[in-house]
C-alpha positions as CSV (number, residue, x, y, z in Angstrom):
1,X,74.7,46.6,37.8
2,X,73.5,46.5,41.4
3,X,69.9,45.8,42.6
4,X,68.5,46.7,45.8
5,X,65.3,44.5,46.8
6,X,62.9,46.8,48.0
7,X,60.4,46.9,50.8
8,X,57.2,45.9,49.3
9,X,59.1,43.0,47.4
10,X,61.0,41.3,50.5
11,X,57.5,41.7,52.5
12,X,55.6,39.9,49.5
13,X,58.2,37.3,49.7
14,X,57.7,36.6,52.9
15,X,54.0,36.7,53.0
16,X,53.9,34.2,50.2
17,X,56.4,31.8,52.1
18,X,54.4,32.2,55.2
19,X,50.6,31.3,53.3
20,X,52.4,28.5,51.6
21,X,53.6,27.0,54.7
22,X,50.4,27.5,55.9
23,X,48.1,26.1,53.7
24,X,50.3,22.8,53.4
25,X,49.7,23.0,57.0
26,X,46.6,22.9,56.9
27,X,46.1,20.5,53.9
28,X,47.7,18.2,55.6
29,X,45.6,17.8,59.1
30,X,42.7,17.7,56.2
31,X,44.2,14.7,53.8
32,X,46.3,13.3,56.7
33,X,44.0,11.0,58.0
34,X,42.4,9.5,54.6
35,X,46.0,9.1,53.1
36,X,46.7,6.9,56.7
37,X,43.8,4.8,56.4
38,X,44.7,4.5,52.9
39,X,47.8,2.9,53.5
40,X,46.4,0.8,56.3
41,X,43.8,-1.0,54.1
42,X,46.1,-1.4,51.8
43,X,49.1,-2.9,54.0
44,X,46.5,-5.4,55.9
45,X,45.0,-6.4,52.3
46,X,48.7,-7.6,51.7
47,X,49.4,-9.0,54.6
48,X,46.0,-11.0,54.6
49,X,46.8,-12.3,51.3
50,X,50.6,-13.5,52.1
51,X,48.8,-15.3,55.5
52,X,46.1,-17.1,53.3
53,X,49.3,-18.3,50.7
54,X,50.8,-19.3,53.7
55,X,47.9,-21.2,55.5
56,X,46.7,-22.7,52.0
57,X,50.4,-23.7,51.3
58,X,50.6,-25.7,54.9
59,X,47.0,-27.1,54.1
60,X,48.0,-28.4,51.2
61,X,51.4,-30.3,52.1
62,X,49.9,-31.8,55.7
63,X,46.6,-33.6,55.6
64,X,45.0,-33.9,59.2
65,X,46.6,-36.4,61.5
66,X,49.7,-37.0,59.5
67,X,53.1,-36.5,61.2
68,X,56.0,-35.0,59.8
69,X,59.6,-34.0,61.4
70,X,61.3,-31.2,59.7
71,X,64.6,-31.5,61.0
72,X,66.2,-34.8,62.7
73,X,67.7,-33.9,65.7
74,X,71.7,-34.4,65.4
75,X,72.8,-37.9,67.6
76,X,74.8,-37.0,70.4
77,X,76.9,-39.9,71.5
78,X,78.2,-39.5,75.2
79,X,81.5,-38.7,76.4
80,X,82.0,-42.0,78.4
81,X,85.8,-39.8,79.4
82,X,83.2,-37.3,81.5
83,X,83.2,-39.0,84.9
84,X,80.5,-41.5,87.0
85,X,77.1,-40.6,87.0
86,X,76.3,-40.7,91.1
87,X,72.8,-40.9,92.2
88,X,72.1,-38.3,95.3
89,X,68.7,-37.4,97.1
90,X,68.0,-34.2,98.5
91,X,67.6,-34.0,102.7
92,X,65.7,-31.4,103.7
């Protein structure tokens, strides 16, 4: 059996489509805002407390004065094959 779609029910459609897109358009330049700053707070909270773990954890480990090296620096050993070193000045 074949249905036609009628007039009235294809412009009800489309005024239903249209206030939906609407209003969500409009909800959203209301809530917007509130959800961003939100979000924010909530993002600097976290990163505040992974910087105070961090700080507390360096506190901790190095008292005030104290040296530490955290990586020894590999020992080159010169190529003696290179050439002689000559000594130059610069003449203006």
């Amino acid at each position: 059996m074949l249905q036609y779609a009628s007039l009235t029910g294809v412009m009800k459609t489309i005024l239903i489509i249209l206030l939906v897109y609407y209003g969500i358009k409009i909800l959203s330049r209301l809530f917007a805002p509130a959800l961003l700053r939100y979000v924010t707070k909530k993002a600097e909270k976290q990163f505040g407390q992974q910087f105070n773990q961090y700080n507390s954890r360096q506190e901790q480990t190095k008292k005030e004065g104290e040296v530490s090296i955290d990586k020894m620096p590999n020992s080159k050993s010169s190529n003696k094959t290179v050439g002689e070193y000559v000594d130059y000045e610069e003449i203006d």
